[in-house]
Backbone of each chain as ProteinMPNN parsed JSONL, in Angstrom:
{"seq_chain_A": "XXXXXXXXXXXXXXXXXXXXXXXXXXXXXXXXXXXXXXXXXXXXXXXXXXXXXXXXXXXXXXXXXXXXXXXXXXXXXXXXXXXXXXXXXXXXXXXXXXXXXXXXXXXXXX", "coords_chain_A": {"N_chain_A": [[90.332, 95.609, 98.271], [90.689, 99.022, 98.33], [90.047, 102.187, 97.15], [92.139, 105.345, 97.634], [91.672, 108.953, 97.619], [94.182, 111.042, 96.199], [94.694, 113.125, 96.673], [93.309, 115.667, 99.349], [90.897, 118.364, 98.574], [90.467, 121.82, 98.733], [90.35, 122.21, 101.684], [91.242, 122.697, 105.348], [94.296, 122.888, 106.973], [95.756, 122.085, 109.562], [98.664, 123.999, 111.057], [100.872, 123.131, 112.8], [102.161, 120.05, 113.318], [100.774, 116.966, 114.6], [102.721, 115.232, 117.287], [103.406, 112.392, 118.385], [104.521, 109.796, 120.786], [107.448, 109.932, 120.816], [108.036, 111.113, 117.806], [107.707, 108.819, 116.363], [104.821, 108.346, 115.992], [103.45, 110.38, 113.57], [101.234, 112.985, 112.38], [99.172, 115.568, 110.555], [96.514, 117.659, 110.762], [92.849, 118.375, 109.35], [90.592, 119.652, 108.275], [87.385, 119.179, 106.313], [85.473, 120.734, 103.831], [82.865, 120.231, 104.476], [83.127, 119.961, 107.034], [83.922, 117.972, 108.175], [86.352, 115.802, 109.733], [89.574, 115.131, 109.717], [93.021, 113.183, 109.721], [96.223, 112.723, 108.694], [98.698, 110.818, 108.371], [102.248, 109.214, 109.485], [103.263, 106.793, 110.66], [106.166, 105.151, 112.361], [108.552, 101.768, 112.648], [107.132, 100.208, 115.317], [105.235, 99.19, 118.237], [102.226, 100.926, 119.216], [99.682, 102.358, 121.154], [96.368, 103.936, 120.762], [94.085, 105.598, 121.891], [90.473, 106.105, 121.223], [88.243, 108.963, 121.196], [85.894, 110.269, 118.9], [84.478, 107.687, 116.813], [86.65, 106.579, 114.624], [88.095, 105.526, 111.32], [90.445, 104.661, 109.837], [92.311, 104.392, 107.076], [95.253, 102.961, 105.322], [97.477, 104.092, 103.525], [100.37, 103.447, 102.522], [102.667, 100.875, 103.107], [101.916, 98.971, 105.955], [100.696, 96.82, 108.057], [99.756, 95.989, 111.705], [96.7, 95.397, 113.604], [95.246, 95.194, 116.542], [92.134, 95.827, 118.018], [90.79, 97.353, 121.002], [89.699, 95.162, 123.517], [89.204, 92.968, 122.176], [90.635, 89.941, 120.525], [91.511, 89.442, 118.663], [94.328, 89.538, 115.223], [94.509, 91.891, 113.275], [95.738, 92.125, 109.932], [96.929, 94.752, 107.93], [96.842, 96.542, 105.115], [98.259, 98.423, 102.494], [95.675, 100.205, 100.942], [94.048, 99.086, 102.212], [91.686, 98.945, 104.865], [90.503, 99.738, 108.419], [87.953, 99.605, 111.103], [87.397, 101.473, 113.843], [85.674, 101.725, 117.088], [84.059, 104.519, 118.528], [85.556, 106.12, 121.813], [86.866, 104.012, 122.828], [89.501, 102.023, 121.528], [92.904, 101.064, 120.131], [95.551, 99.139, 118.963], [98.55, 99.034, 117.232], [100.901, 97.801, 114.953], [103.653, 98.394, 113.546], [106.621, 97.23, 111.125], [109.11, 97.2, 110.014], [109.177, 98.743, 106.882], [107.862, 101.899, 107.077], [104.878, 103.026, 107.933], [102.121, 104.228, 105.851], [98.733, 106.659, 106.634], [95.443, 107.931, 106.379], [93.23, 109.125, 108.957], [89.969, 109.072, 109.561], [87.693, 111.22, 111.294], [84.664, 110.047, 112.994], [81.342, 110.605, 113.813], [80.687, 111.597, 117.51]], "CA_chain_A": [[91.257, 96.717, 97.971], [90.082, 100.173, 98.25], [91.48, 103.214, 96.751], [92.559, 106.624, 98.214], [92.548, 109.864, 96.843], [95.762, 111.286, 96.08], [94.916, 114.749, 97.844], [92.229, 116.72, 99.643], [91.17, 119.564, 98.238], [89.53, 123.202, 99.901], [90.407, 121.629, 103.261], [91.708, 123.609, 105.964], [95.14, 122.311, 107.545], [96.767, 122.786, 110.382], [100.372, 124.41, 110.434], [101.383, 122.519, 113.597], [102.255, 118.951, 113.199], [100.528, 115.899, 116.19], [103.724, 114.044, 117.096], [103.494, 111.144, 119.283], [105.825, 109.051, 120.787], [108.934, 110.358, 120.1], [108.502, 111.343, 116.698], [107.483, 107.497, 116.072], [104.181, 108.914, 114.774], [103.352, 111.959, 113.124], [100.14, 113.436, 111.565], [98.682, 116.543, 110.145], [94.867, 117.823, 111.28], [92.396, 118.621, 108.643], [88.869, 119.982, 108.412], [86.797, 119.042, 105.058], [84.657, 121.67, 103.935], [82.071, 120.169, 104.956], [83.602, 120.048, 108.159], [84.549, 116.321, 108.61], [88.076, 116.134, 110.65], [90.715, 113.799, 109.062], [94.504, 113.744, 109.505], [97.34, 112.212, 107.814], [100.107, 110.51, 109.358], [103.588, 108.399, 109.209], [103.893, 105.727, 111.296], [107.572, 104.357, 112.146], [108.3, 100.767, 113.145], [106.738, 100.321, 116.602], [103.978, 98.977, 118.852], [101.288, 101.816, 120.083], [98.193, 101.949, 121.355], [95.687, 105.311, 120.517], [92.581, 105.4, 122.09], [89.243, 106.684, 120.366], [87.093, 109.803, 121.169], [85.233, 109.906, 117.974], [84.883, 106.435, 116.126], [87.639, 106.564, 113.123], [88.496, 104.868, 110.021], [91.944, 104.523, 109.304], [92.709, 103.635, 105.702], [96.688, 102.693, 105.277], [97.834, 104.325, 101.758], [101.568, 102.844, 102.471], [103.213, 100.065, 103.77], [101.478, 97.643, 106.623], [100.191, 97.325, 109.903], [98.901, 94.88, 112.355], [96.032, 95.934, 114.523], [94.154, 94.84, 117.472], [91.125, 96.02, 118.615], [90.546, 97.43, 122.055], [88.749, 94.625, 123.693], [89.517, 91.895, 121.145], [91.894, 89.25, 120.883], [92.213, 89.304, 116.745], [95.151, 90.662, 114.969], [94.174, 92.285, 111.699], [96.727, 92.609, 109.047], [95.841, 95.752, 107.254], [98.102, 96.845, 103.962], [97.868, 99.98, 101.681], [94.74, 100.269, 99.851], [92.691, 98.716, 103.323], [91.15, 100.164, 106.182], [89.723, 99.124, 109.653], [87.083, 101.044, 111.784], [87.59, 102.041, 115.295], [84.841, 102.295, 117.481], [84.509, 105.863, 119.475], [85.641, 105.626, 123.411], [87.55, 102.732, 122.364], [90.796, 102.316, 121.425], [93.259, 100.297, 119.361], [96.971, 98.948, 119.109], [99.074, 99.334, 115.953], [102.525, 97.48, 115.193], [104.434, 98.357, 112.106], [107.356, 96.616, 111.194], [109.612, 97.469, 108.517], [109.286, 100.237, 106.514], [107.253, 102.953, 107.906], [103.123, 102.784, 107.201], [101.114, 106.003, 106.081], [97.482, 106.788, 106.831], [94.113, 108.839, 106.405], [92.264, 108.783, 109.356], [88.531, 109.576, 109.319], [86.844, 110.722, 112.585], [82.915, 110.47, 112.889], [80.554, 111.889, 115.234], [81.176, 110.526, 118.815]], "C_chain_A": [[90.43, 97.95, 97.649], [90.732, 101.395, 97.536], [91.396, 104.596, 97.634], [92.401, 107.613, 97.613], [93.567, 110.455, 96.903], [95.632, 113.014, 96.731], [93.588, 114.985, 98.058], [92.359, 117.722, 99.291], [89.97, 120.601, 99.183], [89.16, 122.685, 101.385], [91.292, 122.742, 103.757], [92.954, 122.792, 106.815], [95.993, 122.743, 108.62], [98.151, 122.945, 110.778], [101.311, 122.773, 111.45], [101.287, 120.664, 113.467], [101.363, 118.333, 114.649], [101.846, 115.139, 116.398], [103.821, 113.289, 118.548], [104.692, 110.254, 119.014], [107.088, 109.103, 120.364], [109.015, 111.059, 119.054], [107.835, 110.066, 116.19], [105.989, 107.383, 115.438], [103.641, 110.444, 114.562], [101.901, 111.75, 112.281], [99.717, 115.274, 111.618], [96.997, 116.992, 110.159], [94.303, 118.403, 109.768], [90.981, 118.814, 109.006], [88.6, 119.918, 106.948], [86.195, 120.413, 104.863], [83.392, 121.224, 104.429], [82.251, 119.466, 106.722], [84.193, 118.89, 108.758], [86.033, 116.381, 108.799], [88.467, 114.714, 109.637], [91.964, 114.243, 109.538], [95.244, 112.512, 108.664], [98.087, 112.363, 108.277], [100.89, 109.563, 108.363], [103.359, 107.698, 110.75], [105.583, 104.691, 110.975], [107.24, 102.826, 113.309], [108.026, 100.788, 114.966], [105.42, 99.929, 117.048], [103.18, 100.365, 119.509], [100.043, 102.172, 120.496], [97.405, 103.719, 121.653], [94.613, 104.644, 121.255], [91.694, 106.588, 121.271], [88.564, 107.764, 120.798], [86.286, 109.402, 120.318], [85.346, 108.269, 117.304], [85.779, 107.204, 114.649], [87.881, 105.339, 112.396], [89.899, 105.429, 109.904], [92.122, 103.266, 108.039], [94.556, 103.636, 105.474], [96.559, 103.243, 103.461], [99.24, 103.706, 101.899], [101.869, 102.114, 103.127], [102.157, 99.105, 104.304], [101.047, 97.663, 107.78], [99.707, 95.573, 110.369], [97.96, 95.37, 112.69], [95.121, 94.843, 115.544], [93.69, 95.869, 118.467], [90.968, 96.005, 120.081], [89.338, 96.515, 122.508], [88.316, 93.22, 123.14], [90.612, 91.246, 121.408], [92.715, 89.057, 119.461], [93.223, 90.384, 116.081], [94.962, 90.568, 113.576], [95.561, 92.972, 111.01], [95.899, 93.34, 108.014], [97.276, 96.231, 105.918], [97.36, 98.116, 103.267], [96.811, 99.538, 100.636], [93.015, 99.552, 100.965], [92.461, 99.212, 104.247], [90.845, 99.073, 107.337], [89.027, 100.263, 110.509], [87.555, 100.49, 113.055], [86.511, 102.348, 116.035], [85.281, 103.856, 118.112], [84.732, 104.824, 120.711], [86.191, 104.39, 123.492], [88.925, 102.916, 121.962], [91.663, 101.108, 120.634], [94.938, 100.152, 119.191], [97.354, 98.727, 118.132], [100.472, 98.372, 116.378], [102.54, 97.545, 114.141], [105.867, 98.283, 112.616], [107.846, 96.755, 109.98], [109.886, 98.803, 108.352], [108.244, 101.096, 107.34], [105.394, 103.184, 106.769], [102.766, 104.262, 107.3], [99.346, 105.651, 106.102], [96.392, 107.59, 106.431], [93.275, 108.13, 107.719], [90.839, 109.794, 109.649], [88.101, 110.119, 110.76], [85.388, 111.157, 112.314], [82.462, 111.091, 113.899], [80.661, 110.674, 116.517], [79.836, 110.616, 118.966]], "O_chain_A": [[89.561, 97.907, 96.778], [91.955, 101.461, 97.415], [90.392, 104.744, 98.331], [93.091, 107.506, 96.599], [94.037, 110.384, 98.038], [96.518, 113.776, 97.119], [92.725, 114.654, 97.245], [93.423, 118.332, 99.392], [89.052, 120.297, 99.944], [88.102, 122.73, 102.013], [91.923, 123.525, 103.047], [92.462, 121.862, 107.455], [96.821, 123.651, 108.541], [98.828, 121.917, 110.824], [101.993, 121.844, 111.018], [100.175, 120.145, 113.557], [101.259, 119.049, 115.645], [102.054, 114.299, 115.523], [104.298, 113.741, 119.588], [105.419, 109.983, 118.057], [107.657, 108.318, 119.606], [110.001, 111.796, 119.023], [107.158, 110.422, 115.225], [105.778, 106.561, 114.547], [103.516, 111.365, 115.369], [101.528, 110.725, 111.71], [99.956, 116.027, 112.562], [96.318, 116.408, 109.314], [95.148, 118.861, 108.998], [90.361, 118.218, 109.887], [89.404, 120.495, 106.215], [86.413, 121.25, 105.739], [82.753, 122.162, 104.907], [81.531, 118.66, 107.311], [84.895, 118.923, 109.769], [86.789, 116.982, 108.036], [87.866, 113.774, 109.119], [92.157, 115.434, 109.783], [94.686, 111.554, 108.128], [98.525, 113.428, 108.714], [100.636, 109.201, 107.214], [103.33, 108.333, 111.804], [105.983, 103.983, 110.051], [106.405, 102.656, 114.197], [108.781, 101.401, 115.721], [104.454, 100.259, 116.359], [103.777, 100.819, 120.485], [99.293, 102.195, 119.52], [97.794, 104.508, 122.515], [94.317, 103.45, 121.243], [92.118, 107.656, 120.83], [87.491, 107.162, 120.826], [85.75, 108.315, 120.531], [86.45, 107.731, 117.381], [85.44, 108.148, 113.936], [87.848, 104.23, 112.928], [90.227, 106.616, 109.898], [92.097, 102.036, 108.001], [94.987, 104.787, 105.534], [95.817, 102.876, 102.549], [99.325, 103.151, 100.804], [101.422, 102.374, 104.244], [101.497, 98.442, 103.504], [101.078, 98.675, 108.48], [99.46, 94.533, 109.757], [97.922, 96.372, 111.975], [94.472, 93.869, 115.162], [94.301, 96.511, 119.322], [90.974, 94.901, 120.624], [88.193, 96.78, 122.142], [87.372, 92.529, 123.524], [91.469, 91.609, 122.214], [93.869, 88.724, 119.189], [93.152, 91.606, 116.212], [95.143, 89.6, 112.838], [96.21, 93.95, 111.381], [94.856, 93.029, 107.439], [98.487, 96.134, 106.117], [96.246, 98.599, 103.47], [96.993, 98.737, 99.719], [91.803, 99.513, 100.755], [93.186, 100.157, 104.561], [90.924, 97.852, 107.203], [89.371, 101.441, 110.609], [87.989, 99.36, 113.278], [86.127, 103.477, 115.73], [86.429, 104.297, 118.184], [84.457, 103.632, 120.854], [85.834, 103.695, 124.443], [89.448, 104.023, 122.092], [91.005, 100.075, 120.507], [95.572, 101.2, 119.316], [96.548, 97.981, 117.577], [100.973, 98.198, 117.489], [101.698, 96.962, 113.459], [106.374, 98.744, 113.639], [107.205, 96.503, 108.959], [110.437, 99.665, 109.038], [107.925, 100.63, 108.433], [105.043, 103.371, 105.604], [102.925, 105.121, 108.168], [98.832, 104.617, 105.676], [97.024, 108.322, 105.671], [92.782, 107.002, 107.684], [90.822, 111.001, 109.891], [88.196, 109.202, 111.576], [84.969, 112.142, 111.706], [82.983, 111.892, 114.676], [80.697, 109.443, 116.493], [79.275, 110.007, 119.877]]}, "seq_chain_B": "XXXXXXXXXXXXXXXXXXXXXXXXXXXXXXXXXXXXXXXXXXXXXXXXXXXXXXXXXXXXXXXXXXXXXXXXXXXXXXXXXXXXXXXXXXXXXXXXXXXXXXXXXXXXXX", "coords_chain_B": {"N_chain_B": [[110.72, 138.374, 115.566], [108.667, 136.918, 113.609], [105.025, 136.248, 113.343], [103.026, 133.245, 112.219], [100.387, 131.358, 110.669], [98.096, 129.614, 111.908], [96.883, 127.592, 110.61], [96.34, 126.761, 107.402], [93.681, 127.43, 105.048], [91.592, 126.203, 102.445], [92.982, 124.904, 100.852], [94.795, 122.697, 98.731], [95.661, 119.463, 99.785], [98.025, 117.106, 100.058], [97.997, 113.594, 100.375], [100.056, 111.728, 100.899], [102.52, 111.064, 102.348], [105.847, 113.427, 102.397], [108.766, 111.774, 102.797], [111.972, 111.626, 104.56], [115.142, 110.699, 104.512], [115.187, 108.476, 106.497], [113.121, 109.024, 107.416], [113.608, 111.242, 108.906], [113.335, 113.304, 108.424], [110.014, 114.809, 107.235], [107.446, 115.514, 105.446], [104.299, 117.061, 104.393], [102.718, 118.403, 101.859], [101.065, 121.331, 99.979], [98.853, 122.82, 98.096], [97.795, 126.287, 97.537], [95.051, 127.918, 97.333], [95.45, 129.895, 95.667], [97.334, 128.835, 94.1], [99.889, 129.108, 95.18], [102.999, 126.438, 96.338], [103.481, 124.947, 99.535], [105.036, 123.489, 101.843], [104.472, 121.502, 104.56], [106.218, 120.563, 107.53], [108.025, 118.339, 109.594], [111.259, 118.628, 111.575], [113.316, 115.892, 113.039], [115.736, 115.36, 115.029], [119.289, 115.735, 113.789], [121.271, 116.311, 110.861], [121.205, 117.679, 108.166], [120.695, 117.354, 104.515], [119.341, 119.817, 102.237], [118.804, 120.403, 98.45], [117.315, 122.81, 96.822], [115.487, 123.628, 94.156], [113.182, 125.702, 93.279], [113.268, 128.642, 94.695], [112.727, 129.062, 98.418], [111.023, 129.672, 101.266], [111.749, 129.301, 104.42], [109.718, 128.781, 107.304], [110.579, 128.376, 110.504], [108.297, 126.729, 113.397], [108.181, 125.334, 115.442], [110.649, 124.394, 117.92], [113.786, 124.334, 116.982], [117.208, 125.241, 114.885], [119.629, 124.725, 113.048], [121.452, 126.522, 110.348], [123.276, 126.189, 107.392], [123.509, 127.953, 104.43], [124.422, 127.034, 101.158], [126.949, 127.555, 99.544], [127.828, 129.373, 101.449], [129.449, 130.283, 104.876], [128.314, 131.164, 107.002], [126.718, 130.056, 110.179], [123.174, 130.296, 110.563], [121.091, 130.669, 113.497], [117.989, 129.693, 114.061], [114.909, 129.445, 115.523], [111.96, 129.378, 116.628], [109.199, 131.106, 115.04], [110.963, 132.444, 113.786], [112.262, 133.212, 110.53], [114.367, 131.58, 107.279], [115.831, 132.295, 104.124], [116.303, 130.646, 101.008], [117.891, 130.468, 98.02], [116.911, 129.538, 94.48], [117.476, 126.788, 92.685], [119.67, 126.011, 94.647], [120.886, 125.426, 97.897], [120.68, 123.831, 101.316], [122.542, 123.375, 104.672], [120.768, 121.878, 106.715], [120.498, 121.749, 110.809], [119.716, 119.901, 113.321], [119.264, 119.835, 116.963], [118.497, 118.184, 119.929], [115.243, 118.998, 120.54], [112.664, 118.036, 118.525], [111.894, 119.878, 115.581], [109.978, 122.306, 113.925], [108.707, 123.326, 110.566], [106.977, 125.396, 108.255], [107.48, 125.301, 104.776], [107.901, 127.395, 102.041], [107.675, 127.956, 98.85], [108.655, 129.616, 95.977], [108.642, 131.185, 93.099], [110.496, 129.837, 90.225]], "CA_chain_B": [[110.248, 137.339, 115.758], [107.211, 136.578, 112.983], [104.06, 135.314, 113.652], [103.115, 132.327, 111.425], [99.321, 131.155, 110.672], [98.122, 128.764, 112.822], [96.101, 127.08, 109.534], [95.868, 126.512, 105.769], [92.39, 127.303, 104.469], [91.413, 126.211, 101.335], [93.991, 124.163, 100.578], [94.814, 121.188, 98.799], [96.92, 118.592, 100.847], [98.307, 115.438, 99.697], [97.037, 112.904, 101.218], [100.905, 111.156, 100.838], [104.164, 112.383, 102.653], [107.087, 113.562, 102.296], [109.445, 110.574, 104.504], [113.062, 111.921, 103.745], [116.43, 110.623, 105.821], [114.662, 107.3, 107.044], [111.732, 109.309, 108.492], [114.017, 111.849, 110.385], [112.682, 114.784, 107.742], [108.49, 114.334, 106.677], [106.597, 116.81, 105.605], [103.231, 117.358, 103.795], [102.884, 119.414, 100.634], [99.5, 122.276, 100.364], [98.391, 123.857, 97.304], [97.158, 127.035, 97.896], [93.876, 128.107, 96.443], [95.937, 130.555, 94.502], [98.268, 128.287, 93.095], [101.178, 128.47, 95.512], [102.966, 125.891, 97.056], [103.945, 124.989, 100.6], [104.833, 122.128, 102.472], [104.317, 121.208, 106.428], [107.554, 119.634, 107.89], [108.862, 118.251, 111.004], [112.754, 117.695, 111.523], [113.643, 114.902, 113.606], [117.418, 115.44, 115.278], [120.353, 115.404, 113.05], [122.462, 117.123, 109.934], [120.541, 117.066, 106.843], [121.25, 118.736, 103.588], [118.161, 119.303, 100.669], [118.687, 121.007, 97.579], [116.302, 123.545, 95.986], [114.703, 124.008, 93.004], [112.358, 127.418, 93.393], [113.674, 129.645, 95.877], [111.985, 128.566, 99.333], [110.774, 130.582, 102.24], [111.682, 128.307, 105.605], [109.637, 129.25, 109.026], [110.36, 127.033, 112.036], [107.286, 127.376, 113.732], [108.494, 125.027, 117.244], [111.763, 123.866, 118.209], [114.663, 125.729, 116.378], [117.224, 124.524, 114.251], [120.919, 126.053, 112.604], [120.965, 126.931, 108.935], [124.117, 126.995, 106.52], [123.156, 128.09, 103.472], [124.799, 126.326, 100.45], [128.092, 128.728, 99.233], [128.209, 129.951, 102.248], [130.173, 129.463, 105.92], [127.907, 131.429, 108.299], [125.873, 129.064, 110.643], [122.605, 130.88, 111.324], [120.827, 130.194, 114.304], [117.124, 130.121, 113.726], [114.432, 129.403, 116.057], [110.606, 129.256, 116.142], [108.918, 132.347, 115.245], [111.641, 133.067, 112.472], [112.802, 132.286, 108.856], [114.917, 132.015, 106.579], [115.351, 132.447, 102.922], [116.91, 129.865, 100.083], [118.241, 130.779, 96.781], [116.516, 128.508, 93.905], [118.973, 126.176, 92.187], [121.011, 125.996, 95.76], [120.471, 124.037, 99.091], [121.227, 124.577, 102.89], [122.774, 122.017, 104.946], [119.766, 122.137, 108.265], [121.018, 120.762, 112.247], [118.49, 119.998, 114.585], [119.486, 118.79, 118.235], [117.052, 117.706, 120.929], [113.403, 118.416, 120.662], [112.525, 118.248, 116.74], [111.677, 121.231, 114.728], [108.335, 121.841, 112.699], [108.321, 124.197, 109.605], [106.477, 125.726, 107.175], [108.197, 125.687, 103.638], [106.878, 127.965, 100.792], [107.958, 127.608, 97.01], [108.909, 130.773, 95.455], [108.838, 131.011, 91.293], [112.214, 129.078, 90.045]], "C_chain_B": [[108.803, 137.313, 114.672], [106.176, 136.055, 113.691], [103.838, 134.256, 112.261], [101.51, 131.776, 111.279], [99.082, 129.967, 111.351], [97.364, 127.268, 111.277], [96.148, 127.559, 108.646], [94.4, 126.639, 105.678], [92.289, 127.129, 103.142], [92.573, 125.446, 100.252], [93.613, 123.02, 99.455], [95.627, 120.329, 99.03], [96.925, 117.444, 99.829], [97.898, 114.481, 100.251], [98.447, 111.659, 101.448], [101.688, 111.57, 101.105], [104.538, 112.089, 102.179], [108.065, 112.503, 103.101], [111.391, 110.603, 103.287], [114.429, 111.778, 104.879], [115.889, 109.647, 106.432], [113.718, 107.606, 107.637], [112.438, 110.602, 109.061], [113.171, 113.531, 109.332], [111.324, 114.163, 107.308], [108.069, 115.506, 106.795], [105.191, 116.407, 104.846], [103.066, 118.236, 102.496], [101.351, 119.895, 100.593], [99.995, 122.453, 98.677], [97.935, 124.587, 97.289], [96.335, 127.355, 96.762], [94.742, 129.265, 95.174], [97.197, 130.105, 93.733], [99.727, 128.007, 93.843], [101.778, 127.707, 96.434], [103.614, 125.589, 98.493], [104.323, 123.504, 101.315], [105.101, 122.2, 104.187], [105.291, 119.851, 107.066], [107.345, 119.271, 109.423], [110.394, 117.631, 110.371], [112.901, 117.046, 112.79], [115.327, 115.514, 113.783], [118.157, 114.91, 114.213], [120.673, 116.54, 112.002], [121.91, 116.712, 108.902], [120.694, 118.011, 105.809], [120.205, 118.439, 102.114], [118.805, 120.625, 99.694], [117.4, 121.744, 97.344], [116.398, 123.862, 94.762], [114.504, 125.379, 92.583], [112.832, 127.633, 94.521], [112.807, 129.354, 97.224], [112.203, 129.59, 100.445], [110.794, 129.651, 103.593], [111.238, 129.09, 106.784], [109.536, 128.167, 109.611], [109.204, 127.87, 112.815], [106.661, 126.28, 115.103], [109.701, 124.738, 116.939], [112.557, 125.177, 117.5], [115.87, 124.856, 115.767], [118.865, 125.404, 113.618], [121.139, 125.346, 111.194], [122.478, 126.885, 108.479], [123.557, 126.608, 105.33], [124.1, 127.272, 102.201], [125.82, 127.499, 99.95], [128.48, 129.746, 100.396], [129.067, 129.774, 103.955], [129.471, 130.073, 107.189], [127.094, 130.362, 108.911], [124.667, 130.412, 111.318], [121.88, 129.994, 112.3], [118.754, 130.557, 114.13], [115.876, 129.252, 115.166], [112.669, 129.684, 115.939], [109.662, 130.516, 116.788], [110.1, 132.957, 114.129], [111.752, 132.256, 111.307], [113.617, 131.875, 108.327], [114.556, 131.771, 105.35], [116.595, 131.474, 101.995], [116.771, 129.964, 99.136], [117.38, 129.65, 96.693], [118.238, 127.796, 93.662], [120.288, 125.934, 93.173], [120.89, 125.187, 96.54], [120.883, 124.945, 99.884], [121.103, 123.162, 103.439], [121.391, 122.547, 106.667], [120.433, 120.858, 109.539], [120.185, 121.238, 112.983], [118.91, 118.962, 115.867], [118.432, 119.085, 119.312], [116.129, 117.72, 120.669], [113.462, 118.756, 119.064], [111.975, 119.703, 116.415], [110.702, 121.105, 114.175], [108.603, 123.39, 111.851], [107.18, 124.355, 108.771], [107.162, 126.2, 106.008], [107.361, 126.573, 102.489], [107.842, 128.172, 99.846], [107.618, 128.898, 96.627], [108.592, 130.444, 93.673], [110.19, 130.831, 90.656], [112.439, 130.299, 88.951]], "O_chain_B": [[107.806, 137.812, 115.193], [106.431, 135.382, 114.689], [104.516, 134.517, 111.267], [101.239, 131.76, 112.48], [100.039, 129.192, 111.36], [97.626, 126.07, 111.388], [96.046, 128.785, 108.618], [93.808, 125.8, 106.358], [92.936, 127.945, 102.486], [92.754, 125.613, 99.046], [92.492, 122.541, 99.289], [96.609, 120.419, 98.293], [96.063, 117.037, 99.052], [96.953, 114.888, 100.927], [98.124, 110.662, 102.094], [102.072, 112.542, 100.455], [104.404, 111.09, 101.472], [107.927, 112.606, 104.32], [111.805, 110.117, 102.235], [114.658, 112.54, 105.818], [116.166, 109.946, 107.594], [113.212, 106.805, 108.423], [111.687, 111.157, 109.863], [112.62, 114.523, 109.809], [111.387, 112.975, 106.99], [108.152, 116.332, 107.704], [105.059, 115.188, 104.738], [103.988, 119.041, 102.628], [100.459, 119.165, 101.025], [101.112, 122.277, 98.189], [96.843, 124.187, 96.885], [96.633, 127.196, 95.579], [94.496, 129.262, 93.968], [97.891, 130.777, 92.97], [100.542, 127.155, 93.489], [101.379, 127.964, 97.57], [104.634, 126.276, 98.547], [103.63, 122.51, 101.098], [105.882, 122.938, 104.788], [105.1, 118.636, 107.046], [106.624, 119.857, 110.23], [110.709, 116.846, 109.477], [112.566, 117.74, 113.75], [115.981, 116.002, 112.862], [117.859, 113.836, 113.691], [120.335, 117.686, 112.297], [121.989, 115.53, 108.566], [120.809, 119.221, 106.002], [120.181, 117.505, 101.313], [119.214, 121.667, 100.206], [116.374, 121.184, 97.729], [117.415, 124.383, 94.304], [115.218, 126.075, 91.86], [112.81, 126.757, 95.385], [111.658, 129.514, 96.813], [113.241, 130.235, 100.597], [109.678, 129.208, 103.863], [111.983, 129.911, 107.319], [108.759, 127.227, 109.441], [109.09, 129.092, 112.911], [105.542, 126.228, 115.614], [110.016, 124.769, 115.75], [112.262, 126.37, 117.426], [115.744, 123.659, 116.027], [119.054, 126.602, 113.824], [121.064, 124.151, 110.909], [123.161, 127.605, 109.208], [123.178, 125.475, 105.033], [124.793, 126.557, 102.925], [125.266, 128.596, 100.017], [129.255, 130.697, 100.289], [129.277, 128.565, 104.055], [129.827, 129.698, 108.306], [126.672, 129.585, 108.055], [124.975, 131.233, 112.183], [121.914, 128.773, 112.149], [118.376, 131.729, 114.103], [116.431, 128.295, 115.704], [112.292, 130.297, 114.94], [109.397, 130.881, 117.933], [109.894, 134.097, 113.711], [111.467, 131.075, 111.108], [114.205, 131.38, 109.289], [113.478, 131.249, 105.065], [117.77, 131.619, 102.332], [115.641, 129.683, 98.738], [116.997, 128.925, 97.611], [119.38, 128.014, 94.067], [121.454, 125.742, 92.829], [120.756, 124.035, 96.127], [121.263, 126.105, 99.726], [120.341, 122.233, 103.169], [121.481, 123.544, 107.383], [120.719, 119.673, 109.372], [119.877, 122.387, 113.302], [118.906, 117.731, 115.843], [117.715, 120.079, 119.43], [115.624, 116.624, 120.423], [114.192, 119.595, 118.535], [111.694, 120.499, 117.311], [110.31, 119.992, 113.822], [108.68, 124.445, 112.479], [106.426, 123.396, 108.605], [107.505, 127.382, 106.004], [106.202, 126.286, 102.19], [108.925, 128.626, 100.216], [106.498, 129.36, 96.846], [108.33, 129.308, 93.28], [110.951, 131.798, 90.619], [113.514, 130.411, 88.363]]}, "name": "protein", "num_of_chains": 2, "seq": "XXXXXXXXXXXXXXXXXXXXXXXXXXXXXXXXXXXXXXXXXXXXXXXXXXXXXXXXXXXXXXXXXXXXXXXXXXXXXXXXXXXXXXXXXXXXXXXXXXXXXXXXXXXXXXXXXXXXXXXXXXXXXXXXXXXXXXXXXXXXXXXXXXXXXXXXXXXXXXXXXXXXXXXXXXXXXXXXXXXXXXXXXXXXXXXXXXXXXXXXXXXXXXXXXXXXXXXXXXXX"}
């Protein structure tokens, strides 16, 4: 179990929402000050599959998830307070079920 | 027609939405380096009605979206690239049909 912080601060955000799939997920872009990209999303119940540019970290702060790994056959149950990495150029399949899962995801250098 | 900033600098974001109407309203909440606050929406289709607090500054900033204010019977028609404005202590019922809506809310002094 990991923890989160409860906000970024002197980050730069962008006005315009990402919304994929319908509406089914949503996130918000961010630049650190020290320039490291993140966003912050909602995931609603649904199977979808992102692929990777940069490798990311996605830490769940709410709800639940499944995931499997582009390339893999294992399905990781991930809950609020855990993460899973993402390679770059890679890619990865999500199913939430239920209530609706939130996120931080990290991206590194590709 | 306004223009609208494309980015928050200096912010501090939540790192936890807003998920309001089963998901169909989510936003984000900012702190601005000088103290005031804002939050980063999308509306999802439908008839939704929030109360206010502090007086709020609404720009749709895609889609578009029709406004009645709370004591009142006009329906405005608002669209992205404009505002409107919400007494504190009041509400406005918001209708969004077809492609969703994205705002920027800003928090006045109650």
């Amino acid at each position: 179990m990991s923890s989160f912080p409860t906000s970024f601060d002197g980050v730069s955000v962008a006005t315009k929402a990402n919304v994929y799939f319908d509406g089914k997920v949503i996130s918000h872009s961010l630049i650190l000050a020290d320039g490291r990209k993140k966003s912050l999303g909602v995931i609603f119940p649904g199977e979808f599959h992102f692929g990777t540019a940069a490798p990311e970290v996605m830490e769940i702060t709410a709800g639940s998830c499944e995931v499997v790994l582009d390339g893999t056959t294992e399905t990781l149950a991930v809950s609020a307070g855990s993460s899973f990495d993402v390679p770059g150029d890679s890619g990865f399949t999500i199913r939430v079920t239920g209530e609706h899962c939130e996120y931080i995801c990290s991206f590194g250098t590709p």
